[in-house]
N, C-alpha and C positions, 0 to 999 in steps of 0.2 A: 387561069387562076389569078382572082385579083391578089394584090399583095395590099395588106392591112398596116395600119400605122402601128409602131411600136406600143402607142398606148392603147390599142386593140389585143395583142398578143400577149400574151402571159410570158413568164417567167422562164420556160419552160418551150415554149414556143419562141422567144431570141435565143435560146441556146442553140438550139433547131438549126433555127435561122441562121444565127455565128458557122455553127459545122459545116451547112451548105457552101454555106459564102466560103470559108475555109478549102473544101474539097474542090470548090470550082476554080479557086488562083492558083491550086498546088498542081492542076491539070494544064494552066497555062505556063509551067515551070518549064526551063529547058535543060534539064538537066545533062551533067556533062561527061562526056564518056568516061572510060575509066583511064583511058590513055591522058585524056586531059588531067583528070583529078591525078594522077603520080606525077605529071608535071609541073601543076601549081603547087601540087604539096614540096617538091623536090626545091620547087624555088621560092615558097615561106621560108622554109627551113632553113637552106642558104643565107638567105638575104638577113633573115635573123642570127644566124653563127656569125655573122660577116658583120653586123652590127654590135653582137656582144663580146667580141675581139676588140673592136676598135674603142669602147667604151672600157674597155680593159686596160685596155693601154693605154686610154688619158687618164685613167683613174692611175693607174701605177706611174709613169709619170709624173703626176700631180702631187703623189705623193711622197716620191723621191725628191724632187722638188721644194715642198714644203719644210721636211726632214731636215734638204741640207740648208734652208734658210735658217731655220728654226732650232735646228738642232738633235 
């Protein structure tokens, strides 16, 4: 099968073309077990609780802070 330049192909035929190309990189995916996947999700999650703590408490802080400078 030769393969034709873009400006040979219709509209309709790069759509084609896009899905192929689509279904052939999704096949080279590795996708990751399920043990995996509970474990990065477990440690987004975390790492995100554990960030919006600490952004908690500079914020409150800051704002105690301010308060008693200020008033």
């Amino acid at each position: 099968m030769s393969v034709a330049s873009t400006d040979e192909v219709g509209f309709f035929g790069r759509i084609a073309l896009f899905v192929r190309q689509v279904i052939a990189e999704l096949k080279k995916v590795v996708w990751p077990t399920r043990e995996q996947l509970v474990t990065y999700t477990t440690v987004v999650i975390l790492f995100v609780t554990v960030l919006a703590l600490i952004v908690s408490a500079f914020d409150f802080g800051f704002t105690r802070l301010v308060l008693k400078i200020f008033g």
